[in-house]
C-alpha positions in Angstrom: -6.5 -33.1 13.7 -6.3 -32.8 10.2 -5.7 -35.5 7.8 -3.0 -34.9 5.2 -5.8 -35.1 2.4 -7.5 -32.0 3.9 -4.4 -30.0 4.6 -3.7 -30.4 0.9 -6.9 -29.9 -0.4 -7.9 -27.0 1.6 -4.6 -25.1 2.6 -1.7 -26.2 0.6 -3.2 -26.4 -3.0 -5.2 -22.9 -2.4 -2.3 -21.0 -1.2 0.5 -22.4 -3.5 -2.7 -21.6 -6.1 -3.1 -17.8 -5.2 0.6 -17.8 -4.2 1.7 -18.2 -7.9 -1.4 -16.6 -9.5 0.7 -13.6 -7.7 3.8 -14.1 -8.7 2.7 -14.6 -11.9 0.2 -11.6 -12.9 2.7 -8.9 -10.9 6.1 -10.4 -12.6 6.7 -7.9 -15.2 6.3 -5.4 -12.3 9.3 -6.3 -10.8 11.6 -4.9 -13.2 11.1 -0.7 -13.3 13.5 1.1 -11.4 10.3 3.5 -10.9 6.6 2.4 -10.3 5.9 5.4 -8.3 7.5 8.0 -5.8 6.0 6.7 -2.5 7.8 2.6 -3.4 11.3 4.9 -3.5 10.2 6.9 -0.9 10.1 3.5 1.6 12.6 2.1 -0.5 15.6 4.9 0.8 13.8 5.7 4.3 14.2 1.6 4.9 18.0 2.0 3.9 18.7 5.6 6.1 16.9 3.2 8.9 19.1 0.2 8.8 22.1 2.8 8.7 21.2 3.7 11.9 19.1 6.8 11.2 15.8 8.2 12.9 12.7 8.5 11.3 11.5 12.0 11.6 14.4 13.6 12.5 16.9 12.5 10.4 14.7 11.5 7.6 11.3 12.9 7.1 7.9 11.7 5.5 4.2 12.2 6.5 3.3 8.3 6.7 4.1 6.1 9.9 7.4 4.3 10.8 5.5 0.7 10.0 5.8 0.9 6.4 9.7 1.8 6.7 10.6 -1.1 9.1 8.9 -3.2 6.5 11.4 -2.0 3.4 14.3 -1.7 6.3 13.6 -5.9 6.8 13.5 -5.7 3.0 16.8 -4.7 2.5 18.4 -7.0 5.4 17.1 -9.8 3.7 17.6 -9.0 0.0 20.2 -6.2 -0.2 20.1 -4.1 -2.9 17.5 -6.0 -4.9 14.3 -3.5 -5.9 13.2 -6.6 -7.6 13.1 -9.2 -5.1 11.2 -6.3 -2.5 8.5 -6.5 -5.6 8.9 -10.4 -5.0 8.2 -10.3 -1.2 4.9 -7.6 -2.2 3.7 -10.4 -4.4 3.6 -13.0 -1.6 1.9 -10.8 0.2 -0.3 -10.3 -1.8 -1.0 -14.4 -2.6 -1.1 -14.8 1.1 -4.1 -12.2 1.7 -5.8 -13.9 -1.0 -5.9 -17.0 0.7 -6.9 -15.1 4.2 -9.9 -14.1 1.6 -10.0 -17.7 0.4 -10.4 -19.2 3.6 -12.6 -17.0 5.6 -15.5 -17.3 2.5 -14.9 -21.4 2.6 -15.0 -21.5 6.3 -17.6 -18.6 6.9 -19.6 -17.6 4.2 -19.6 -19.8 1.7 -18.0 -22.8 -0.7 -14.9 -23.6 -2.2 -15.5 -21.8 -5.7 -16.7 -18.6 -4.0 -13.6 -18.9 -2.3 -11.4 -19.0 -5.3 -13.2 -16.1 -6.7 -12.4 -14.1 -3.3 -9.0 -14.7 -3.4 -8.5 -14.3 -6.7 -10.6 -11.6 -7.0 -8.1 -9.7 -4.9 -5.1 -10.9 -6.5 -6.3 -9.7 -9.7 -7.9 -6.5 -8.2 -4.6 -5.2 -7.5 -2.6 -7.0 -10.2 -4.1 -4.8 -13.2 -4.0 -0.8 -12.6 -0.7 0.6 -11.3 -2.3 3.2 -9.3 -5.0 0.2 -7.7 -2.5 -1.8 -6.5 0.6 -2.8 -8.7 2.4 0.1 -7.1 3.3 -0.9 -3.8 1.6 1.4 -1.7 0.6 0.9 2.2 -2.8 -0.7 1.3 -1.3 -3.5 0.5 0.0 -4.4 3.5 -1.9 -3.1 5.8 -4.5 -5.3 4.1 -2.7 -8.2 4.7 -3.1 -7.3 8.7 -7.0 -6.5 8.8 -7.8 -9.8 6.8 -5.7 -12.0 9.2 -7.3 -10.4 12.2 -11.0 -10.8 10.5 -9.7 -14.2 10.0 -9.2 -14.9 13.8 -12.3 -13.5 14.8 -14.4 -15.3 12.8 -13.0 -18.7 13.8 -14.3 -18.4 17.4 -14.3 -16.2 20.9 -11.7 -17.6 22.7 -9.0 -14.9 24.1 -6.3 -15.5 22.1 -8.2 -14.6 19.4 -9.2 -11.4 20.4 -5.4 -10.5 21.6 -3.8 -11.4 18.1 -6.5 -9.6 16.1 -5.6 -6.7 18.0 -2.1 -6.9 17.6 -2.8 -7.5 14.0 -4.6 -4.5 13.7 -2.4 -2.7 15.7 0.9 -3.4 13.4 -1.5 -2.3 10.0 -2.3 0.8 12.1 1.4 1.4 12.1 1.7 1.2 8.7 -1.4 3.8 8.3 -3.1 5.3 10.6 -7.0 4.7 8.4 -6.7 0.6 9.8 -8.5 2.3 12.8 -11.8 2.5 10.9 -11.3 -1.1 10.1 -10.5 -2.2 13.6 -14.0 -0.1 15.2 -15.7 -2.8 12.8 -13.9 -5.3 14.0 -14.6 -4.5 17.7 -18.2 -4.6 16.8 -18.0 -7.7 15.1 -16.5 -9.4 17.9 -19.0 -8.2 20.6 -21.6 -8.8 18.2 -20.4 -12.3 17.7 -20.0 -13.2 21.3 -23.6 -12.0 22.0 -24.7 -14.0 19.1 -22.6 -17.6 20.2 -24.2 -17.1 23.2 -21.1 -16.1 25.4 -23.4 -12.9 25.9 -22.4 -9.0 25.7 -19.7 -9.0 28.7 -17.8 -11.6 27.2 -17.5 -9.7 23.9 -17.4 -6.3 25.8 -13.9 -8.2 27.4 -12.7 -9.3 24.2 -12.9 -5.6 23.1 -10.9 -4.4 25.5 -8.6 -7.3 25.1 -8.4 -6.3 21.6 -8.4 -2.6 22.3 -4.9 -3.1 24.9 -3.3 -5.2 22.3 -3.8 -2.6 19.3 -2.8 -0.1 21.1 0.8 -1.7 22.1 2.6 -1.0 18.7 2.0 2.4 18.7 2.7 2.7 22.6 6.1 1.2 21.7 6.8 3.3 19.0 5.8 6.5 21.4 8.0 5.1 24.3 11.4 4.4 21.8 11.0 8.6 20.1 10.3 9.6 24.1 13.2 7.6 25.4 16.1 8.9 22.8 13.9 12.3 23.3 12.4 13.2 20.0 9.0 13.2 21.5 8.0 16.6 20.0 8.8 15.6 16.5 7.1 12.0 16.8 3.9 13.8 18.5 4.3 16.8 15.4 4.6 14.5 12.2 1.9 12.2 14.4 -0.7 14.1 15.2 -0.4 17.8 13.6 1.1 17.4 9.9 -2.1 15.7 9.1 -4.4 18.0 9.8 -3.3 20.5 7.9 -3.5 19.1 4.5 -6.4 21.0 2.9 -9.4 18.8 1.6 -9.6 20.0 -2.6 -12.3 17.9 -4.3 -15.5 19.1 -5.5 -18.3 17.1 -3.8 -19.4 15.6 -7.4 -15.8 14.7 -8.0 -16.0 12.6 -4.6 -19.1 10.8 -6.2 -17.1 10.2 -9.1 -14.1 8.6 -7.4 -16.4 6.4 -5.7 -18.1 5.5 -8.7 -14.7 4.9 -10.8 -13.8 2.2 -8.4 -16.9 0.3 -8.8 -16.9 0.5 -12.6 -13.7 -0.6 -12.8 -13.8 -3.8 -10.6 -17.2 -4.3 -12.1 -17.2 -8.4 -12.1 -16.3 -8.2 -8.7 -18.0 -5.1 -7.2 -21.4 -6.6 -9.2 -21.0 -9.8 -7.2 -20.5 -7.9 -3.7 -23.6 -5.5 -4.4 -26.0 -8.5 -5.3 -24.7 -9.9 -2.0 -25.5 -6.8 -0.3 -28.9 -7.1 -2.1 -29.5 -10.5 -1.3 -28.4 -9.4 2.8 -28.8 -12.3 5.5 -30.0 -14.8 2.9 -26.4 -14.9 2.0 -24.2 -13.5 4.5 -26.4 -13.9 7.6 -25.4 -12.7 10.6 -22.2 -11.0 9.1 -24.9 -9.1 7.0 -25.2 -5.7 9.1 -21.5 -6.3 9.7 -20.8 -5.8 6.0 -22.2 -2.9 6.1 -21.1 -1.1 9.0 -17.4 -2.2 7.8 -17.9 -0.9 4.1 -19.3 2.3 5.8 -16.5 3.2 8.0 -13.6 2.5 5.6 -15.8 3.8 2.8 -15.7 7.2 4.7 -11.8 6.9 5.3 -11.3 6.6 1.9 -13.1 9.4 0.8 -12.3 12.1 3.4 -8.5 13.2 2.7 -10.2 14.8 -0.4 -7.6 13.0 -2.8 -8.6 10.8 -5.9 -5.8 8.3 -5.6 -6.8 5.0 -6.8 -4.7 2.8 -4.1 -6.8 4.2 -1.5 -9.4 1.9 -2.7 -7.3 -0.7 -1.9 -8.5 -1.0 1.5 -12.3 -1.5 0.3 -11.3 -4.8 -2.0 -11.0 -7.0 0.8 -15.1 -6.3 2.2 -15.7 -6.5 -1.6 -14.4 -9.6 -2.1 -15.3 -11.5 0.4 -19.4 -10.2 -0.6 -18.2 -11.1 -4.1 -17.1 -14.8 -2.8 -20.3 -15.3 -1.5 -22.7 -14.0 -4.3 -20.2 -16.6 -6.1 -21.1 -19.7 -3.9 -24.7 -19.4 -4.9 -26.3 -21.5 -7.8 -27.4 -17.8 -9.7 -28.8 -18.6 -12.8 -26.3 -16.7 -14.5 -23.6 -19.3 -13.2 -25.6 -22.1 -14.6 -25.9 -20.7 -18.0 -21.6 -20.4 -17.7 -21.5 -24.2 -17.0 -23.3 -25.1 -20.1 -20.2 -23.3 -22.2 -18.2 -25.8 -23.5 -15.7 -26.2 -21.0 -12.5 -25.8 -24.4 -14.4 -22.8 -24.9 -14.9 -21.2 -20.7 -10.9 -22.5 -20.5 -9.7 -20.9 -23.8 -11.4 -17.4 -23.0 -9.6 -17.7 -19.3 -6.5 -18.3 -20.6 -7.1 -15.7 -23.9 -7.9 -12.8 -21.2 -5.2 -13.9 -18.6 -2.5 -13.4 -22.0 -3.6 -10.0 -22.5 -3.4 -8.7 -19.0 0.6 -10.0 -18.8 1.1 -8.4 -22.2 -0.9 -5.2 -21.0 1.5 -5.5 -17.9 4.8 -6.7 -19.9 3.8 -3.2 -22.4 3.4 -0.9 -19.3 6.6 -2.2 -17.5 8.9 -4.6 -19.3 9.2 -2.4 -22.7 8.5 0.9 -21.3 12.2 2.7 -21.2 13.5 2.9 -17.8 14.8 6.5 -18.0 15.6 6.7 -14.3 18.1 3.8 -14.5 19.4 5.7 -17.7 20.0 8.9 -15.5 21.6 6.9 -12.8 24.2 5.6 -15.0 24.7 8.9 -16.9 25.4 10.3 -13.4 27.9 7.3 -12.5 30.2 7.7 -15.9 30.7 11.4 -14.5 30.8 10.9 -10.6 34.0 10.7 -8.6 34.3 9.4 -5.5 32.9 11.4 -2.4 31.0 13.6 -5.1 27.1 13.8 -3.5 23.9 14.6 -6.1 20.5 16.3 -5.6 17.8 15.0 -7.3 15.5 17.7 -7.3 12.5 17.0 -8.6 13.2 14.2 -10.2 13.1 10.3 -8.9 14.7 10.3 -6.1 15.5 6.8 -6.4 18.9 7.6 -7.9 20.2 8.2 -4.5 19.6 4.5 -3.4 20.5 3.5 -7.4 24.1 5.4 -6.9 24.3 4.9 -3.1 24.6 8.1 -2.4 23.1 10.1 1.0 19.9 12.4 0.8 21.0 16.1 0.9 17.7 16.6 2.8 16.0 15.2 5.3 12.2 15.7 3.4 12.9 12.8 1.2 9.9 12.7 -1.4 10.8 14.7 -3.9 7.5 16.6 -3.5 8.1 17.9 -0.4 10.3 20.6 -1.5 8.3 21.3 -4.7 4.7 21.5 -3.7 2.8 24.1 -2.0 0.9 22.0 -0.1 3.0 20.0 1.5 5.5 22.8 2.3 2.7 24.3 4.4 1.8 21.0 6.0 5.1 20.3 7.2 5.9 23.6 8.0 9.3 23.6 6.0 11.3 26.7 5.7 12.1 26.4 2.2 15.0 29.2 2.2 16.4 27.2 5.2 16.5 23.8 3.0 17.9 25.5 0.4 20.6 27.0 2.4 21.5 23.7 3.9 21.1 21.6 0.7 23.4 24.2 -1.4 26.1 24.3 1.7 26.6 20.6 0.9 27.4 21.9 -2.9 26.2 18.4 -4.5 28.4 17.9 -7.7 25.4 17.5 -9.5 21.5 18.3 -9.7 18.8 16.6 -11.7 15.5 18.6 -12.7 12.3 17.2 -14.8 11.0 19.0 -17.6 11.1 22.9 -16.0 10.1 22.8 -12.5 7.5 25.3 -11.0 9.2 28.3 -9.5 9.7 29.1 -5.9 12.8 29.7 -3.8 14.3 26.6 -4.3 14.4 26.1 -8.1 15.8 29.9 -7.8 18.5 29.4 -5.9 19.4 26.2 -7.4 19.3 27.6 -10.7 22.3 30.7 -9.4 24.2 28.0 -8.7 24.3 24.9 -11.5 24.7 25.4 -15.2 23.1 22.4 -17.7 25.8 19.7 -18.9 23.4 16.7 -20.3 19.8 15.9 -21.2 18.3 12.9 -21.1 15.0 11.7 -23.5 14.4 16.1 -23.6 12.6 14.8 -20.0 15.7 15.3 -17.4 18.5 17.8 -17.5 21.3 17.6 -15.7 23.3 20.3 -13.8 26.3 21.0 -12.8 28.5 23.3 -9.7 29.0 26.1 -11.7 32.7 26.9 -10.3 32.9 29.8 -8.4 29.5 30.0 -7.0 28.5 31.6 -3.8 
């Protein structure tokens, strides 16, 4: 048992700690209408979902259903509040930095390498929109690996393997790459077993124990689209769509990426290299598992070709913890920190905490909000029953105005780049058919979009009435088209 003075040292103060430090470095984020197109993708899938709707048949994206269940609990707990589902991100972000924060205390290190773990992360993902203040699938898939990292660390028993797996299993449902994670996993859990002298069969069980229960999430899934007979479509947008996105970057482009990342989390990233340098003297026997971990989700990140920064997101946690134990050392470097004044080590904290929430309140707070501008330009001139296509514009204003998606391909790049037009296989004359027989009051268009079949038949039928900010026009019916 516990005594109350631990529980508050070592859990309650920690995690109400990193819980704020959250809240507090994401607030200004959870005002925009807009952070990016993916948060309103999940945003309005999560709303078609509660209504009753199917994923991938009646609404359409290339990710897994996990990440739409998650906005769908959103929205049955908040309602209609984009800011509170930016609330409930921040939390989960606190509490994966204290998952951080307690496996470095309990496992590879002390008590101020843990801080720096945890908040390492929570800062990590607090700064850059595209790294993490975005609310992409990284950061809660995250949330899942660390827990289950967390129960396999703690011991061998069964249990743990089963709940790791499940873990795991619920993160692969939000994206498919937590299966690089978990083959670490299930080779840090034999390993371990071996190791605590339970010997290879007992970890080779708890594989498979961990293997059954990882697998059940997505054997549910399969079972519900097989039962109400959309088997084809889950197995399609499953297993197909993906591999037919091409792969685009140059290979010195690749190294680039790679080295972005680790440039731009330097005081962390420098921390989990010197660990990585330093090898079992500090990490021990998790050493070669550090390695094969950063390895394998190292190569997920990199091979979809793309250069988007939140990918990353799934290498902070390794990196963190490496950094929390590089931290718990007494590096001479720390020691020449401790002689600073502490007025002085305080007041720079404090000075550089100040201008990352006025970085964020300039990026979020006083940036103009020209989607919720659109929306209510749209409302002043919308009557009852009258239904809107967004084009390729935010497609947010349908949740903003409450209005029903015209199309199934929700993202409003689906229907505007090549690429995904050929990965989903859309018949784009067909959309356009079946968008324009709904004869949506009124259309919104960015800047001029690129031409193809759908911009041209949307053009024979809409003439301009409004701009907004010489960014958004919007159209309207022309009478008497056909």
């Amino acid at each position: 048992m516990y005594s109350a003075k631990t529980v508050l040292h070592d859990w309650l103060i920690p995690a109400l700690g990193l819980l704020t430090m959250a809240v507090v470095f994401r607030f200004f984020s959870f005002f925009p209408t807009v952070i990016n197109h993916d948060e309103s993708t999940y945003i309005l899938i999560g709303r078609e979902i509660l209504h009753g709707k199917h994923y991938f048949v009646d609404v359409i994206d290339t990710k897994p259903i996990g990440i739409f269940l998650i906005y769908t609990a959103f929205q049955w707990l908040a309602g209609h509040s984009i800011f509170l589902f930016r609330f409930f991100v921040a939390i989960g972000v606190g509490l994966t930095g204290f998952c951080l924060f307690s496996i470095v205390r309990q496992h590879l290190g002390n008590r101020k390498g843990a801080w720096v773990a945890g908040a390492g992360y929570i800062l990590m993902t607090s700064i850059f929109t595209f790294y993490g203040v975005s609310p992409n699938t990284e950061l809660f898939f995250t949330g899942f690996t660390v827990v289950a990292l967390w129960l396999l660390l703690g011991g061998t028993q069964w249990w743990r393997f089963l709940l790791a797996g499940g873990a795991l299993g619920i993160g692969f449902m939000i994206k498919y790459v937590v299966a690089f994670d978990a083959l670490a996993f299930g080779m840090l859990g034999i390993w371990l077993a071996h190791r605590r002298g339970k010997g290879w069969w007992r970890g080779l069980l708890g594989g498979v124990l961990m293997l059954i229960f990882f697998a059940i999430p997505f054997v549910l899934v399969f079972q519900y689209y097989r039962l109400l007979g959309y088997e084809s479509e889950f197995l399609y947008y499953t297993f197909e769509v993906p591999g037919r996105y091409p792969v685009d970057r140059l290979w010195w482009e690749g190294i680039l990426y790679y080295l972005d990342f680790i440039g731009r989390f330097l005081p962390v990233t420098g921390l989990a290299i010197l660990a990585l340098i330093r090898g079992k003297k500090y990490l021990g026997d998790l050493y070669p598992f550090f390695i094969w971990w950063l390895l394998l989700t190292g190569f997920i990140i990199g091979w979809p070709g793309k250069s988007f920064g939140h990918y990353f997101i799934q290498w902070m946690p390794p990196f963190c913890l490496l950094a929390g134990a590089t931290a718990s050392r007494d590096l001479p470097l720390f020691e020449r920190l401790r002689k600073i004044p502490s007025a002085w080590r305080w007041g720079l904290t404090t000075a550089i905490a100040v201008a990352l929430l006025l970085t964020q309140k300039k990026d979020y707070w006083d940036k103009w909000d020209h989607a919720r501008d659109v929306a209510d330009a749209l409302a002043e001139r919308l009557d009852p029953g009258d239904q809107i296509y967004t084009g390729n514009y935010h497609h947010i204003l349908y949740y903003l105005l409450e209005k029903e998606t015209p199309t199934p391909y929700v993202h409003r790049t689906l229907l505007w780049a090549p690429h995904h037009i050929f990965a989903l296989g859309i018949d784009l004359e067909k959309e356009a058919r079946q968008i324009l027989a709904l004869r949506p009051r009124f259309l919104t268009l960015e800047y001029t979009p690129p031409p193809n079949l759908l911009a041209d038949s949307l053009y024979r039928h809409y003439v301009p009435v409004d701009t907004i900010g010489d960014r958004v026009t919007i159209y309207e019916w022309r009478e008497g088209a056909e």
